[in-house]
C-alpha positions in Angstrom: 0.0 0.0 0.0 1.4 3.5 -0.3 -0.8 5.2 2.2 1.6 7.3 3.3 1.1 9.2 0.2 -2.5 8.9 0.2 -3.9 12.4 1.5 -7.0 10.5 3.2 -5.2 8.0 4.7 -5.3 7.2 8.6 -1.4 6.4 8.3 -0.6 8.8 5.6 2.0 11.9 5.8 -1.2 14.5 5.9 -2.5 13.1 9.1 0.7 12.3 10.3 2.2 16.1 10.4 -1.0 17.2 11.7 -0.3 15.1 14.9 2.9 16.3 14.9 2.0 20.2 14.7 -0.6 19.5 16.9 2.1 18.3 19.7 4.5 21.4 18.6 2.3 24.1 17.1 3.2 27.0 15.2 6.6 28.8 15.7 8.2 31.4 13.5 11.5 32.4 15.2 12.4 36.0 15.5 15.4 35.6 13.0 12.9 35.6 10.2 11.8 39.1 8.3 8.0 38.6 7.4 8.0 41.8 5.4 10.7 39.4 3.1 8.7 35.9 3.8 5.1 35.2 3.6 3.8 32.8 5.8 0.1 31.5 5.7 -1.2 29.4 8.3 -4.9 29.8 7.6 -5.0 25.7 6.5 -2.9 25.0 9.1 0.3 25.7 11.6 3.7 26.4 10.3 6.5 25.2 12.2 10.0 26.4 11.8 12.9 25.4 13.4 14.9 28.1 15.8 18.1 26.9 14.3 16.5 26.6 10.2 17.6 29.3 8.0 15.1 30.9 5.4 16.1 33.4 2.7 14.1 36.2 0.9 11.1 35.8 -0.8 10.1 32.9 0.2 6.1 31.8 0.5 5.1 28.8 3.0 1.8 27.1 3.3 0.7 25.1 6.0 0.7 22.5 7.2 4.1 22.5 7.3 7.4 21.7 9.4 10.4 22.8 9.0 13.7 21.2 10.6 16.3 22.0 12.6 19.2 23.4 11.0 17.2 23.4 7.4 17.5 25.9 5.0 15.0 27.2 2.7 16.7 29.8 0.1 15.3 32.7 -1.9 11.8 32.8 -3.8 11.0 28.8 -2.9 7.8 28.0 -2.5 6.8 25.6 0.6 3.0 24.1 0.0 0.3 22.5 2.1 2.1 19.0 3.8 5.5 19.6 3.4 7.7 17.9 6.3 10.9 18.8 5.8 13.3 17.2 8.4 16.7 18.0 9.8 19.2 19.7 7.8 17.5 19.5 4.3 17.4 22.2 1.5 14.5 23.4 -0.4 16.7 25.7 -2.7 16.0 28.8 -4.9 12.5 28.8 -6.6 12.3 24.9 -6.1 8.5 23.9 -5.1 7.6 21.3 -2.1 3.9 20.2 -2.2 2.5 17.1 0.0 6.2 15.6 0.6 8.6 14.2 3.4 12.1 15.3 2.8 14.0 13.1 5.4 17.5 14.1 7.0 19.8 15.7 4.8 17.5 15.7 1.8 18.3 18.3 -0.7 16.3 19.7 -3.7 18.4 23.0 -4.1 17.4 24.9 -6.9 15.1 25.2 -9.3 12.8 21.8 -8.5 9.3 20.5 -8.1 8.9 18.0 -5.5 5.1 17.0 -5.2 3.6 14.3 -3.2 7.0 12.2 -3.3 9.6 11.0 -0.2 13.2 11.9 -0.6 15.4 9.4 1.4 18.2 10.5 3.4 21.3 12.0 1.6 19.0 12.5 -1.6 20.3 14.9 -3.9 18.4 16.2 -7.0 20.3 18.1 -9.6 19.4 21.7 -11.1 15.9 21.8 -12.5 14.9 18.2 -11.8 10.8 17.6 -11.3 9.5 14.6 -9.9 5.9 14.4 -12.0 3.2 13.4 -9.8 0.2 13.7 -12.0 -0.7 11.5 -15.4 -2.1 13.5 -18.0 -4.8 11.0 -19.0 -6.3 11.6 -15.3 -6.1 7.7 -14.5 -4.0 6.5 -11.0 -0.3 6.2 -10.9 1.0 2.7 -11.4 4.8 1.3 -10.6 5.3 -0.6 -13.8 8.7 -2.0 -12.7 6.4 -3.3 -9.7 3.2 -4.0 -11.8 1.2 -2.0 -9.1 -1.7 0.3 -9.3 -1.2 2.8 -6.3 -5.0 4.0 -6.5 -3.6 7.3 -6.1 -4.4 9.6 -8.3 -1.1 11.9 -7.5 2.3 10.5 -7.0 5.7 11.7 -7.3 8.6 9.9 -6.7 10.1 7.7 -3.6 14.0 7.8 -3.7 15.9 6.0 -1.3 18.9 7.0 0.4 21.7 9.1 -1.4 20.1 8.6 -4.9 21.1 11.3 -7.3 19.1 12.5 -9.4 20.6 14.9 -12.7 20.2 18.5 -13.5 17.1 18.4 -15.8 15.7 15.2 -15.5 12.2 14.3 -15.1 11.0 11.5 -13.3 7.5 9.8 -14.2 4.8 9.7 -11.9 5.0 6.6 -9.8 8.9 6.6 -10.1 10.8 4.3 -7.1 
């Protein structure tokens, strides 16, 4: 099953941060310029790290956590759902919607990550997106897996330290 991905899913990585801002709540250190970053917690809180960095022009949505010692650079745009553990990057005008960047996880410039899971040490090169919509409307499948996920959005799941090239485009469904 990839539930974790499903956004209706008891188990899955909606329901999952929501516990987990819940327990921690909203927290925007001090550090932060809002008249250079726009944060918008109407769907939900926004949880920043004291020790995460954050540059200019930057736009986060919550739900949304942010890690310690994570830095999100200029003009990137953090969506609904976006967990983004210790020490990752979300890098200049690179896009995080519905994901789970685990420790170390970096997607530094110029990417879309949508409803995917980057292991640890993952590394995606300049302008890589991680397609997580079919055009024909129908769910993703994992043909290497000959699975039907029932979902009808799903990026990517990488495993530790994979490396992904500058410009590359990974299917929906891609493992």
């Amino acid at each position: 099953s990839w539930s974790l991905l499903d956004p209706d899913a008891g188990e899955g990585l909606r329901l999952q941060l929501a516990t987990l801002l819940h327990e921690l709540g909203s927290n925007i250190p001090n550090h932060i310029d809002l008249n250079r970053v726009d944060i918008n917690d109407e769907s939900g809180p926004v949880y920043i790290d004291e020790t995460a960095i954050n540059g200019p022009y930057v736009k986060i949505t919550g739900p949304c956590y942010i890690g310690p010692r994570s830095e999100v650079r200029h003009s990137a745009l953090i969506r609904e759902n976006t967990w983004a553990c210790s020490d990752t990057v979300i890098g200049h005008s690179s896009e995080i919607k519905h994901s789970l960047l685990l420790p170390t996880a970096k997607a530094p410039h110029f990417n879309y990550v949508g409803d995917s899971i980057l292991g640890n040490g993952v590394n995606l090169g300049a302008g890589c997106k991680l397609s997580n919509l079919r055009n024909d409307g129908r769910n993703i499948r994992i043909h290497n897996l000959n699975v039907d996920t029932g979902l009808r959005k799903f990026g990517a799941i990488l495993g530790e330290n994979v490396q992904i090239g500058c410009n590359a485009v990974c299917n929906p469904g891609t493992v």
